[in-house]
PDB file of N, CA, C and O in Angstrom:
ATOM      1  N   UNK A   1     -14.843  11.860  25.685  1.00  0.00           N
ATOM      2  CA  UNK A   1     -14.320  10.817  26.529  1.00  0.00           C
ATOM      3  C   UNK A   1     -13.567   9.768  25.707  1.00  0.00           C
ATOM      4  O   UNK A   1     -12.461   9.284  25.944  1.00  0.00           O
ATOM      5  N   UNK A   2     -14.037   9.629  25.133  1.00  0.00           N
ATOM      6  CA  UNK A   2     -13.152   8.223  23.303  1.00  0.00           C
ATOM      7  C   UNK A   2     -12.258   8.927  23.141  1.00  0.00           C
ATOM      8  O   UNK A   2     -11.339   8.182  22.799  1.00  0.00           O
ATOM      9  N   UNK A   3     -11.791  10.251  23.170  1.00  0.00           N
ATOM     10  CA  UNK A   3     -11.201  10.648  22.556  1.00  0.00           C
ATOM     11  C   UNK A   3      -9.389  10.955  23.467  1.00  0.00           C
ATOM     12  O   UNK A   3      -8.270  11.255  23.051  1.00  0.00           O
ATOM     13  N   UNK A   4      -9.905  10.705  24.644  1.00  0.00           N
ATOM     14  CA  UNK A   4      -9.432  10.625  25.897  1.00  0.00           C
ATOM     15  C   UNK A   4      -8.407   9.294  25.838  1.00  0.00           C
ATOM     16  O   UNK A   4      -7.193   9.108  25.750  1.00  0.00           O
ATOM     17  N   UNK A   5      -9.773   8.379  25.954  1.00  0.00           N
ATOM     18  CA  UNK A   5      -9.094   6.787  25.924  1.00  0.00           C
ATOM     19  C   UNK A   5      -8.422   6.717  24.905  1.00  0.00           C
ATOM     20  O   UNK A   5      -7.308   6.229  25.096  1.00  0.00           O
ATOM     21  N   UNK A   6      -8.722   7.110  23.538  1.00  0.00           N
ATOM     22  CA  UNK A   6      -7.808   6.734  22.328  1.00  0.00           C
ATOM     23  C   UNK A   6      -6.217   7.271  22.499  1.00  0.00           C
ATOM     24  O   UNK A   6      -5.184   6.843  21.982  1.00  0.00           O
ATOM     25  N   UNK A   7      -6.466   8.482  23.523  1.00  0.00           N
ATOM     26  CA  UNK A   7      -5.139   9.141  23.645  1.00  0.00           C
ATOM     27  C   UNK A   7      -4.187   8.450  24.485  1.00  0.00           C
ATOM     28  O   UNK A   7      -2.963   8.337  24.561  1.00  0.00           O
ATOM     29  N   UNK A   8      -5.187   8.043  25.072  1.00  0.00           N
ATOM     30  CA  UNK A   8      -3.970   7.556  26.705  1.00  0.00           C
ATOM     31  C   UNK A   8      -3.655   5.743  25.899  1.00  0.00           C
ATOM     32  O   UNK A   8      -2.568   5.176  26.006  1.00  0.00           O
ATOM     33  N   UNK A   9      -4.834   5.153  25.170  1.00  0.00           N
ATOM     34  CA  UNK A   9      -4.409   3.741  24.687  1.00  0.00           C
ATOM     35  C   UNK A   9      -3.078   4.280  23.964  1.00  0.00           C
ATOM     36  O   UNK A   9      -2.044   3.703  24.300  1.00  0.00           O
ATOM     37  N   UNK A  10      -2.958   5.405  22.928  1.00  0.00           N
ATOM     38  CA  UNK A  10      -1.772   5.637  21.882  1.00  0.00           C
ATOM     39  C   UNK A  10      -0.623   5.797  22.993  1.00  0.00           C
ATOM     40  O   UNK A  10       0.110   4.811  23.079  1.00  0.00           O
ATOM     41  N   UNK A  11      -0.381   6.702  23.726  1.00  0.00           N
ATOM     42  CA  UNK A  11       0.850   6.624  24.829  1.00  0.00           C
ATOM     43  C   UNK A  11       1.156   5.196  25.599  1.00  0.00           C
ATOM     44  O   UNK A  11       2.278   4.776  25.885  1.00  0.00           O
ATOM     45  N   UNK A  12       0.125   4.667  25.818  1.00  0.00           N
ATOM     46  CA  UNK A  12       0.764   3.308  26.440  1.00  0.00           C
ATOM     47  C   UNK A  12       0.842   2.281  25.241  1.00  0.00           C
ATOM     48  O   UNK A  12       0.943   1.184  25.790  1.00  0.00           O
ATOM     49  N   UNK A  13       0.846   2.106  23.906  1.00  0.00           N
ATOM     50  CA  UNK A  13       1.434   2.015  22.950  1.00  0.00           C
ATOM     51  C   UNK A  13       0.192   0.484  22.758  1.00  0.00           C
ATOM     52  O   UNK A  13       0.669  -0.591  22.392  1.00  0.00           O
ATOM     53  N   UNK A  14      -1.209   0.594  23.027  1.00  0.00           N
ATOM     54  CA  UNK A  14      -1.770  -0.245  22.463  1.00  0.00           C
ATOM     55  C   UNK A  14      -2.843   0.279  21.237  1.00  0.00           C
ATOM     56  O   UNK A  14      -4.001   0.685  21.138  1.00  0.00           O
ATOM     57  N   UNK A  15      -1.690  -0.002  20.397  1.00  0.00           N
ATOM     58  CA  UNK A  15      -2.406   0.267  19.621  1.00  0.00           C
ATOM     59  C   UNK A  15      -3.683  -0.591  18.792  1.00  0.00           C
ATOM     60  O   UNK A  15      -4.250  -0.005  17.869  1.00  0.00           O
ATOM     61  N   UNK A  16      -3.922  -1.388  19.003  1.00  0.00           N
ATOM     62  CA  UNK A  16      -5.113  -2.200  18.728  1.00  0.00           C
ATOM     63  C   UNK A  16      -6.317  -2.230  19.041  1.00  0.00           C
ATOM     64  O   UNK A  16      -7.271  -2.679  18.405  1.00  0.00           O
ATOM     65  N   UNK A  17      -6.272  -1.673  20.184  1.00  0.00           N
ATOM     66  CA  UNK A  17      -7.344  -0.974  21.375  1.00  0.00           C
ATOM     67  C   UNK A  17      -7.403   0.445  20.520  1.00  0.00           C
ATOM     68  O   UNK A  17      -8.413   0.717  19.871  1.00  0.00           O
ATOM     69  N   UNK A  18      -6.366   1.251  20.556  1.00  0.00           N
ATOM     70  CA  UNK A  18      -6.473   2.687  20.038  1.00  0.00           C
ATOM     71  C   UNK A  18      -7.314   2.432  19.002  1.00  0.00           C
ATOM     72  O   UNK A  18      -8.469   2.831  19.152  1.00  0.00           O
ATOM     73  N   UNK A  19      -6.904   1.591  17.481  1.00  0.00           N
ATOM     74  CA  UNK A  19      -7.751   1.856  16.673  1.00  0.00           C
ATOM     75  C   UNK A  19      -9.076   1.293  16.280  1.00  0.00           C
ATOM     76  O   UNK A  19      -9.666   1.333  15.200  1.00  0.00           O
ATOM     77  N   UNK A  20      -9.484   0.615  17.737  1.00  0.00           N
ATOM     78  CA  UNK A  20     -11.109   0.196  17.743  1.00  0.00           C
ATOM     79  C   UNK A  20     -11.383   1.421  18.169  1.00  0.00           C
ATOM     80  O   UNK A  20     -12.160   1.882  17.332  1.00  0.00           O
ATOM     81  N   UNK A  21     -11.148   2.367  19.159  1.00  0.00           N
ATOM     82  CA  UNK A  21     -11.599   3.461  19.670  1.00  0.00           C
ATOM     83  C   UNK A  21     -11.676   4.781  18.824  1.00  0.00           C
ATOM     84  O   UNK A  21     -12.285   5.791  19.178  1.00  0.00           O
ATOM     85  N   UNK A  22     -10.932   4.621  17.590  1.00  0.00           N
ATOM     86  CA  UNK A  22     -10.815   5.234  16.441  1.00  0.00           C
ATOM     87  C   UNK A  22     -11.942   4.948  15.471  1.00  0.00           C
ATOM     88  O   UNK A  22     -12.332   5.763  14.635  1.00  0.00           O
ATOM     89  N   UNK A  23     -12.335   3.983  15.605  1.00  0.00           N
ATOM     90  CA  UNK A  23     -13.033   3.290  14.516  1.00  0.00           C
ATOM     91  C   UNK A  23     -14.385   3.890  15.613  1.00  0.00           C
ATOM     92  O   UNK A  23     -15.077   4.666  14.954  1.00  0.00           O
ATOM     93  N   UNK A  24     -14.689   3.806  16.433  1.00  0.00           N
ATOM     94  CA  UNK A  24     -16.242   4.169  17.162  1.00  0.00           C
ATOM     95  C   UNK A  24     -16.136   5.367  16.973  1.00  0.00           C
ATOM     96  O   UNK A  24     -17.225   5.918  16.810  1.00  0.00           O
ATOM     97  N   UNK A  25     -14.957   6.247  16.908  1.00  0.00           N
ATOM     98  CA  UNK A  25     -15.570   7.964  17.258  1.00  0.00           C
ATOM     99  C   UNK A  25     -15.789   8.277  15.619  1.00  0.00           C
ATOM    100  O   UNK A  25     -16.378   9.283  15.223  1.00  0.00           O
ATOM    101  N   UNK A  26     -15.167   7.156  14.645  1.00  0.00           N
ATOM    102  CA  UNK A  26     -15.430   7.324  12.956  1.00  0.00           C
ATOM    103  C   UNK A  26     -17.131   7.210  12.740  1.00  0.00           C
ATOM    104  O   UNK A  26     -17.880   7.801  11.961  1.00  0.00           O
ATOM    105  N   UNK A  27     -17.397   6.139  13.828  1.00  0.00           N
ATOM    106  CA  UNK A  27     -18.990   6.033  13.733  1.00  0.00           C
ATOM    107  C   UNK A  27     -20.078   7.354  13.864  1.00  0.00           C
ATOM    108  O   UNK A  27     -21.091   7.571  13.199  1.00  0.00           O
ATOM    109  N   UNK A  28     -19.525   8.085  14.886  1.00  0.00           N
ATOM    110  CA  UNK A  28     -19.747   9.796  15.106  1.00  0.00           C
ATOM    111  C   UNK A  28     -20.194  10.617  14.255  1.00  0.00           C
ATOM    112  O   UNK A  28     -21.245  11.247  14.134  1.00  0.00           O
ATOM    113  N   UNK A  29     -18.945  10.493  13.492  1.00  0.00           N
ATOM    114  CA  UNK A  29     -18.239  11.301  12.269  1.00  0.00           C
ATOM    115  C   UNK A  29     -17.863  10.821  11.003  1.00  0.00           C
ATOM    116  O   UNK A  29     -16.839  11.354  10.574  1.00  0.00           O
ATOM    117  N   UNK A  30     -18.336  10.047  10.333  1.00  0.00           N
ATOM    118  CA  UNK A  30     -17.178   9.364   9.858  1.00  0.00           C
ATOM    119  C   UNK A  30     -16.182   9.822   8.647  1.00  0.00           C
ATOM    120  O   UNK A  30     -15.483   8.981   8.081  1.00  0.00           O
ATOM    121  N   UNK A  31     -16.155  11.224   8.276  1.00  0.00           N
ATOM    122  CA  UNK A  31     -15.257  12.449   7.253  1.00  0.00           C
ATOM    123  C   UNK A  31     -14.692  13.563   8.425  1.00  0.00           C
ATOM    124  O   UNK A  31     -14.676  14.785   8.283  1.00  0.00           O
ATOM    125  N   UNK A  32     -14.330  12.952   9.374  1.00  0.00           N
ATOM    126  CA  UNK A  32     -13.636  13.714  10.333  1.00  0.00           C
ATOM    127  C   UNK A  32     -12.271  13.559  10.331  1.00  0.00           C
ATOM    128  O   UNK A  32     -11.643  12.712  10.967  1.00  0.00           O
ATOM    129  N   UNK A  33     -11.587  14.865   9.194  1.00  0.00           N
ATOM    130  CA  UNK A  33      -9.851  14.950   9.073  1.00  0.00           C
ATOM    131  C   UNK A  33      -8.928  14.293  10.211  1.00  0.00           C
ATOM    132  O   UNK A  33      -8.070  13.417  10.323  1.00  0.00           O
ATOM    133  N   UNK A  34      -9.525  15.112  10.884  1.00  0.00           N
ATOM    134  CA  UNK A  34      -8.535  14.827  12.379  1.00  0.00           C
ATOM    135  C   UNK A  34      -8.428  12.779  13.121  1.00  0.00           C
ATOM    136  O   UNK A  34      -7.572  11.952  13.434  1.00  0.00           O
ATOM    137  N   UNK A  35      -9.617  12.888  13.063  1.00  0.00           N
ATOM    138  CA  UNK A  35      -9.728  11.302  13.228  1.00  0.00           C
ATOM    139  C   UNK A  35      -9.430  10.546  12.242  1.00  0.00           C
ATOM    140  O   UNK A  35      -8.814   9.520  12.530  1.00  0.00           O
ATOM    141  N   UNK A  36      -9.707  10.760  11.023  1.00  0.00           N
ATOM    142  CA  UNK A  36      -9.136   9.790   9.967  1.00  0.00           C
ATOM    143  C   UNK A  36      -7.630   9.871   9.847  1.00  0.00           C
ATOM    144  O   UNK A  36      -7.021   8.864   9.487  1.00  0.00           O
ATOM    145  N   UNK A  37      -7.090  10.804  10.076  1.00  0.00           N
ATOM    146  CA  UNK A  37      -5.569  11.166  10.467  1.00  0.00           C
ATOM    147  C   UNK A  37      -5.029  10.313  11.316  1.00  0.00           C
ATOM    148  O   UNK A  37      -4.050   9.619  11.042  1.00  0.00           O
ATOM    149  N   UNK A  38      -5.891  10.307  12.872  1.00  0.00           N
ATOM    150  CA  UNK A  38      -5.251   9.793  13.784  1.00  0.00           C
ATOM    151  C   UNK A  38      -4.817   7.640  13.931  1.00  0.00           C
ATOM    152  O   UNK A  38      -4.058   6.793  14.403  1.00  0.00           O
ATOM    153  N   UNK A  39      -6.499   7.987  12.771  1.00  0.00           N
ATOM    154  CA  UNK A  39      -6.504   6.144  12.603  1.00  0.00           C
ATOM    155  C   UNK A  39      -5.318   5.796  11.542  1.00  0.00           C
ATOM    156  O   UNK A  39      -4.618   4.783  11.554  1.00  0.00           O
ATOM    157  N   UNK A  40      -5.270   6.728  10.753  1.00  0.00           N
ATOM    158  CA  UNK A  40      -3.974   6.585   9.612  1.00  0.00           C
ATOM    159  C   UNK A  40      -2.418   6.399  10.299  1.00  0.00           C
ATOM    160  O   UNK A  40      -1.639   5.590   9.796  1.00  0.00           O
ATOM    161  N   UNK A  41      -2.057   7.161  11.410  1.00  0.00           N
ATOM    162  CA  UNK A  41      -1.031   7.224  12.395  1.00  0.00           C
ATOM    163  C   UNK A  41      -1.277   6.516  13.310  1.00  0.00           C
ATOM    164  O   UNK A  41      -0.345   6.490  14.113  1.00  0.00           O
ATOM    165  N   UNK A  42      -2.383   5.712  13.670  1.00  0.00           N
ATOM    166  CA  UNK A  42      -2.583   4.449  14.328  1.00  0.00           C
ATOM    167  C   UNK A  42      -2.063   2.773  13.120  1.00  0.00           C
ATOM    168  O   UNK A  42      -1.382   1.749  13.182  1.00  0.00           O
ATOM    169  N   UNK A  43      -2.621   3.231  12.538  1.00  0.00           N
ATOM    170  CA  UNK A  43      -1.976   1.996  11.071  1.00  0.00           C
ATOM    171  C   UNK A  43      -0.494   2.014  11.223  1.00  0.00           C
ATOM    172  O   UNK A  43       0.215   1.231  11.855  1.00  0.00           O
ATOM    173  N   UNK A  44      -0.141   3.135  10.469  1.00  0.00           N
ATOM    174  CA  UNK A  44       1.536   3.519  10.476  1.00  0.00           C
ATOM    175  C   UNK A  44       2.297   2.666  11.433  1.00  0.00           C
ATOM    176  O   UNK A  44       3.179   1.881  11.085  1.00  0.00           O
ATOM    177  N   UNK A  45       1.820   2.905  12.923  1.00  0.00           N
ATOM    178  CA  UNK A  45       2.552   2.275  13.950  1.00  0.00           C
ATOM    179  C   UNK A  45       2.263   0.862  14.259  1.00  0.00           C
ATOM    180  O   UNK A  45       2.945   0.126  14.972  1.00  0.00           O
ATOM    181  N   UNK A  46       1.108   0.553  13.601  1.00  0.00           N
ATOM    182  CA  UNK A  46       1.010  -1.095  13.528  1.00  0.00           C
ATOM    183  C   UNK A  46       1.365  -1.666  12.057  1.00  0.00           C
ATOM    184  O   UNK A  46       0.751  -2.492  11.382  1.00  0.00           O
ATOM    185  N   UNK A  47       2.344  -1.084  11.831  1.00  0.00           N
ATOM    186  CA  UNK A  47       3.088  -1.469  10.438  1.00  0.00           C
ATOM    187  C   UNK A  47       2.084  -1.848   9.516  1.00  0.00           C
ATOM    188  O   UNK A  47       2.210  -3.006   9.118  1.00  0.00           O
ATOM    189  N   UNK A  48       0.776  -0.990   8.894  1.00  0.00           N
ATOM    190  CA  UNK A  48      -0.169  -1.221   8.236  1.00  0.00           C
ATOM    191  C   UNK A  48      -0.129  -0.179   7.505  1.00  0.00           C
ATOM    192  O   UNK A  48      -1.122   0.525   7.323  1.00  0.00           O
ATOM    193  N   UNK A  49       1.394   0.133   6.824  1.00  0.00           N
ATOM    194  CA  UNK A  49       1.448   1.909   6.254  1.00  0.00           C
ATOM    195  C   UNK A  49       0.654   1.607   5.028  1.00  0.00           C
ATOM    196  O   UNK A  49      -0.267   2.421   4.970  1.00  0.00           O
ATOM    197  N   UNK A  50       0.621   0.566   3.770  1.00  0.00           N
ATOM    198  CA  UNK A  50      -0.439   0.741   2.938  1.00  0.00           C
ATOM    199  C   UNK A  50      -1.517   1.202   3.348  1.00  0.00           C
ATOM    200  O   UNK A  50      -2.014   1.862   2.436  1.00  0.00           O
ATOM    201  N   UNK A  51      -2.357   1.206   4.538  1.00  0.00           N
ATOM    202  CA  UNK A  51      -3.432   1.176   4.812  1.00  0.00           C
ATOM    203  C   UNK A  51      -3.362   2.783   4.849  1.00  0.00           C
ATOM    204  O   UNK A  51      -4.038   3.548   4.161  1.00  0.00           O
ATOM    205  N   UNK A  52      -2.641   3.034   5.563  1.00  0.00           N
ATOM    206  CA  UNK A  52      -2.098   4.637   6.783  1.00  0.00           C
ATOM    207  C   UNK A  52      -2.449   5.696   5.344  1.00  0.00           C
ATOM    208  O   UNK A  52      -3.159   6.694   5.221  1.00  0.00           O
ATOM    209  N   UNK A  53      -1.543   4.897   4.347  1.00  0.00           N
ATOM    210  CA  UNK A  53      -1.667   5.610   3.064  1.00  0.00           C
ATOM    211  C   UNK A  53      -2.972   6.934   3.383  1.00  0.00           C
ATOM    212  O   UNK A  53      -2.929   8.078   3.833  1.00  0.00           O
ATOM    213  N   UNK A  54      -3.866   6.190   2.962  1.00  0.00           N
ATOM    214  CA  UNK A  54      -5.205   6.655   2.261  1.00  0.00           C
ATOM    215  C   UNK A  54      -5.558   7.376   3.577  1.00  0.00           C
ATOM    216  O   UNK A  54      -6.524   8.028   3.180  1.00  0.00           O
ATOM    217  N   UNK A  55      -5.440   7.644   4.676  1.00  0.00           N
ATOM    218  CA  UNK A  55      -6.145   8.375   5.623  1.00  0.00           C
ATOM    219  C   UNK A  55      -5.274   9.826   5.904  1.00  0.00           C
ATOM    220  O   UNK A  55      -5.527  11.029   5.961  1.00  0.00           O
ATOM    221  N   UNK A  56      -3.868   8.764   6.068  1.00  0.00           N
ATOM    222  CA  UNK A  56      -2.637  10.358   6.220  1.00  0.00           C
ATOM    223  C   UNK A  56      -3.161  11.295   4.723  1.00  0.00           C
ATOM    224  O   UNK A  56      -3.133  12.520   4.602  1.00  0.00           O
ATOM    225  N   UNK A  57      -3.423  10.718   4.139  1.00  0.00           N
ATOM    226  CA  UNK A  57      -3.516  11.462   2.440  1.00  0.00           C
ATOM    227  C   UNK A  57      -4.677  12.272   2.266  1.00  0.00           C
ATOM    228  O   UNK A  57      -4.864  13.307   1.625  1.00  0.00           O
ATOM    229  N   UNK A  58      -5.555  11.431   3.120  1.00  0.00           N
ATOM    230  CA  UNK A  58      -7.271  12.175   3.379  1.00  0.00           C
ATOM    231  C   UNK A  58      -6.955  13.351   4.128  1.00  0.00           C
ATOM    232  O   UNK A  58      -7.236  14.467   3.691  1.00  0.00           O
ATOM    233  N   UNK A  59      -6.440  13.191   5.130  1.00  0.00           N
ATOM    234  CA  UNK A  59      -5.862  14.281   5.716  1.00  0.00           C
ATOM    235  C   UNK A  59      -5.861  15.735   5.698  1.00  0.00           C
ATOM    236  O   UNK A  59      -6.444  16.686   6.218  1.00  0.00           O
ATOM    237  N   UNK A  60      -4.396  15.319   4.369  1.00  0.00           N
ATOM    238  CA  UNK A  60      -3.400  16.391   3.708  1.00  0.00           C
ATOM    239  C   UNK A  60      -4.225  16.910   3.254  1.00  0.00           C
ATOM    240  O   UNK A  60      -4.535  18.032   3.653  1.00  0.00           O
ATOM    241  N   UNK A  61      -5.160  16.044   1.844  1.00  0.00           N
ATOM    242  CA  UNK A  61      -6.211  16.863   1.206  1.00  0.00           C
ATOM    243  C   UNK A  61      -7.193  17.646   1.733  1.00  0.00           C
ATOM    244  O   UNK A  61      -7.614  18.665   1.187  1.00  0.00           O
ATOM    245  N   UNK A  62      -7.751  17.005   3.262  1.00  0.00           N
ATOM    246  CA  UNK A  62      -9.095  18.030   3.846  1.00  0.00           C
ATOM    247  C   UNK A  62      -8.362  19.143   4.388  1.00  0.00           C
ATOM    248  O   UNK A  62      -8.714  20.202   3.868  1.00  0.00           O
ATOM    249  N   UNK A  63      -7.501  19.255   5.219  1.00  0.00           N
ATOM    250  CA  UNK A  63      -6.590  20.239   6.058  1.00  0.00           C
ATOM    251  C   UNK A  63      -5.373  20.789   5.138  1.00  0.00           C
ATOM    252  O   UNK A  63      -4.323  20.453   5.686  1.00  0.00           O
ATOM    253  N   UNK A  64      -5.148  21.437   4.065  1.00  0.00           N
ATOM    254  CA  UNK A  64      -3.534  21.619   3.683  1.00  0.00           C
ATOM    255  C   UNK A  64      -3.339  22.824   4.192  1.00  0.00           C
ATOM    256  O   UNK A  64      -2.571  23.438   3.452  1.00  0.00           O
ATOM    257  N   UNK A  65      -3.566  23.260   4.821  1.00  0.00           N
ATOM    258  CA  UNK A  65      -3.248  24.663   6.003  1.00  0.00           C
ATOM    259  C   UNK A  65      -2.736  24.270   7.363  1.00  0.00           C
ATOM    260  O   UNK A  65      -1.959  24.954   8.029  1.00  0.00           O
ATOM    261  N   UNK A  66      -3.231  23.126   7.710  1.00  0.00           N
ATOM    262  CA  UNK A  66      -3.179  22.761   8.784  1.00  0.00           C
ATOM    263  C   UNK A  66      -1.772  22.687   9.093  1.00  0.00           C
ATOM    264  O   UNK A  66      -1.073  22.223   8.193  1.00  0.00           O
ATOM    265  N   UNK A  67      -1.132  23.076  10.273  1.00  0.00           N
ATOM    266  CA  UNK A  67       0.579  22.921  10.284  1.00  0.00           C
ATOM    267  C   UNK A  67       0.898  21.398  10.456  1.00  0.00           C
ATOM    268  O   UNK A  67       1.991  20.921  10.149  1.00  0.00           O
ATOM    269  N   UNK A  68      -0.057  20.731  10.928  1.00  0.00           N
ATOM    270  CA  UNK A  68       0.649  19.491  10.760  1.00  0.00           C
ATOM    271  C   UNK A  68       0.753  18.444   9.838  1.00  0.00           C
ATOM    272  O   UNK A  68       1.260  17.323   9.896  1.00  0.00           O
ATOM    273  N   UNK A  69      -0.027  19.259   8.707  1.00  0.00           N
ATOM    274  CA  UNK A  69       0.003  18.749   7.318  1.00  0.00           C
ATOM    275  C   UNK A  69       1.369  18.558   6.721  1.00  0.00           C
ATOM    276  O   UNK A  69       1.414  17.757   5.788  1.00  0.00           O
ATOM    277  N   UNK A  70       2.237  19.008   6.998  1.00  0.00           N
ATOM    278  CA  UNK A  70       3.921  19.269   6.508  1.00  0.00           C
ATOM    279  C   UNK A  70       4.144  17.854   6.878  1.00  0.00           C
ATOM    280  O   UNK A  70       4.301  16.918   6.094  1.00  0.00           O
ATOM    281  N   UNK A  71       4.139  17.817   8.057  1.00  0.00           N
ATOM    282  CA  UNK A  71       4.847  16.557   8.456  1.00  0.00           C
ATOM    283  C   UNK A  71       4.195  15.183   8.108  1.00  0.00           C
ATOM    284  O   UNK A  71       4.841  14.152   7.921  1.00  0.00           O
ATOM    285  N   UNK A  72       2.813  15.293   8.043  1.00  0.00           N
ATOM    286  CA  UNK A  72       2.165  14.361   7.407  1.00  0.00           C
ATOM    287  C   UNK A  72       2.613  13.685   6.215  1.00  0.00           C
ATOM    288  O   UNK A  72       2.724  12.476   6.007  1.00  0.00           O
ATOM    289  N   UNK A  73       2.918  14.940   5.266  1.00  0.00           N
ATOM    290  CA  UNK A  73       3.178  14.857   4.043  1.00  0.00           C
ATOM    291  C   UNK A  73       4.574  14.477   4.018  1.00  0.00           C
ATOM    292  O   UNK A  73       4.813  14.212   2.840  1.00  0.00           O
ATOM    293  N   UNK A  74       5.556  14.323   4.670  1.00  0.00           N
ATOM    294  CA  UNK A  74       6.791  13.972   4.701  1.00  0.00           C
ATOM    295  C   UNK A  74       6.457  12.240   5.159  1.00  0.00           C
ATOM    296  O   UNK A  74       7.070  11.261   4.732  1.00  0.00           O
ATOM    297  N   UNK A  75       5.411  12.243   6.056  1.00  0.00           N
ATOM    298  CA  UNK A  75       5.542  10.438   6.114  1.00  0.00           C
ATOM    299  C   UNK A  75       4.606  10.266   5.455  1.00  0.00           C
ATOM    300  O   UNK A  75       3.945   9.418   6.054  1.00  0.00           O
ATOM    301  N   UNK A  76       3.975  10.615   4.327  1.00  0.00           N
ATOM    302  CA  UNK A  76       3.378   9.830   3.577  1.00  0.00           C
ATOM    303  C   UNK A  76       4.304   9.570   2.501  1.00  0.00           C
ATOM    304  O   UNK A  76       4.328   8.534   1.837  1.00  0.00           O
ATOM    305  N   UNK A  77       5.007  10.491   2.374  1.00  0.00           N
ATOM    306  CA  UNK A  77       6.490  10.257   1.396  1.00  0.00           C
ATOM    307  C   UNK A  77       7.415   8.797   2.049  1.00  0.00           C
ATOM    308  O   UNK A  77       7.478   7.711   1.474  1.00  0.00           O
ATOM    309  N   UNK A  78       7.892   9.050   3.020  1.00  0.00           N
ATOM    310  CA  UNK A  78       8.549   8.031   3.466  1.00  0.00           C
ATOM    311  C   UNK A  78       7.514   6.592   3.245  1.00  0.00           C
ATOM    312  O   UNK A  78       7.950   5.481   2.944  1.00  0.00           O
ATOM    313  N   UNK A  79       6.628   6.801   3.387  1.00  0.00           N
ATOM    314  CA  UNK A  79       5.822   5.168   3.656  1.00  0.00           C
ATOM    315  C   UNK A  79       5.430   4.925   2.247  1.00  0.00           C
ATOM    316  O   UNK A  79       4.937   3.834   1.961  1.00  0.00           O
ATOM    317  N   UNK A  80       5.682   6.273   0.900  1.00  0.00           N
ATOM    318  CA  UNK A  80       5.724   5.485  -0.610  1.00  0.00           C
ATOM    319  C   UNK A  80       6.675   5.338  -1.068  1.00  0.00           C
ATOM    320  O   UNK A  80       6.759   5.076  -2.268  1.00  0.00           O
ATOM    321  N   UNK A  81       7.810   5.463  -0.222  1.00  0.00           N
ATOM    322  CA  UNK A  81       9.403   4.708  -0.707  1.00  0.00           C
ATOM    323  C   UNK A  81       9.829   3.236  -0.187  1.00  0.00           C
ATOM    324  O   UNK A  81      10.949   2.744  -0.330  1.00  0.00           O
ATOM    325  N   UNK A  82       8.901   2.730   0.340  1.00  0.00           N
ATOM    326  CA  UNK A  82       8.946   1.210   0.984  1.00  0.00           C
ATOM    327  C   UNK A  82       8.593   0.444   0.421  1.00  0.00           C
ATOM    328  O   UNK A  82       7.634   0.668  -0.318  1.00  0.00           O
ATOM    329  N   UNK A  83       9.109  -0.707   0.466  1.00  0.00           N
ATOM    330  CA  UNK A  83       8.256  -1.663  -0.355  1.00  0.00           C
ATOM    331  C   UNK A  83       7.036  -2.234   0.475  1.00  0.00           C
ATOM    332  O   UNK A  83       7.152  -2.370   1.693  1.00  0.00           O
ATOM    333  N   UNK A  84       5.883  -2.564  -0.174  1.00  0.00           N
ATOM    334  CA  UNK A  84       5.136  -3.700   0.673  1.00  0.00           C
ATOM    335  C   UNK A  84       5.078  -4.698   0.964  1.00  0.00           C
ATOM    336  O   UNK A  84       5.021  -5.528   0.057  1.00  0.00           O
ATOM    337  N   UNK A  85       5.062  -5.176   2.401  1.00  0.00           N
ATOM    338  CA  UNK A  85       5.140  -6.662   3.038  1.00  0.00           C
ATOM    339  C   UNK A  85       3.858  -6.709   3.052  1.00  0.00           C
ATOM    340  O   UNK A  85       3.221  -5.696   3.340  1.00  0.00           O
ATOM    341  N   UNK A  86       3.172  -8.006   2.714  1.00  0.00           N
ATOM    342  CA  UNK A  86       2.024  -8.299   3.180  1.00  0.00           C
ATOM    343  C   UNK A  86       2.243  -9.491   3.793  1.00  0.00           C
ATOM    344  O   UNK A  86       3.011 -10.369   3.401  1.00  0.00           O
ATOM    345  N   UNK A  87       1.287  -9.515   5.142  1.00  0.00           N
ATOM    346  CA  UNK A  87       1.298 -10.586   6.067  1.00  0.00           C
ATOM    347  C   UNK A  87      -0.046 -11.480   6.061  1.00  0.00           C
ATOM    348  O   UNK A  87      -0.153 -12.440   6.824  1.00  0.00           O
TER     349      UNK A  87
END
């Protein structure tokens, strides 16, 4: 059911909500690829890519079979050619 809400919060683009709901199903699980992924691509879109870093990367490393590891790995590239803003 979290997993539901986290989906439908990410399409209606709140993401702040999404990644509390990320953060409870981490409570679950908390070395779960897929979810640490999704909170990493929850960061990303709240312009928190330092953060996104370390989870998209957790990722790559637990899953590198996974097909959506490719693309992962292409925005974890893009988000270490940026500089960092900190707010």
């Amino acid at each position: 059911m979290l997993d539901t809400l986290k989906a439908s919060l990410m399409e209606e683009n709140q993401m702040e909500l999404a990644l509390r709901t990320s953060e409870a199903l981490l409570q679950f699980n908390p070395e779960d690829p897929y979810e640490i992924r999704d909170r990493g691509l929850i960061y990303a879109q709240l312009d928190c890519e330092h953060v996104a870093l370390n989870d998209l990367s957790y990722f790559v490393e637990q899953c590198p079979e996974d097909p959506i590891s490719e693309m992962i790995r292409a925005q974890i590239n893009n988000i270490a050619h940026k500089h960092i803003v900190l707010h």
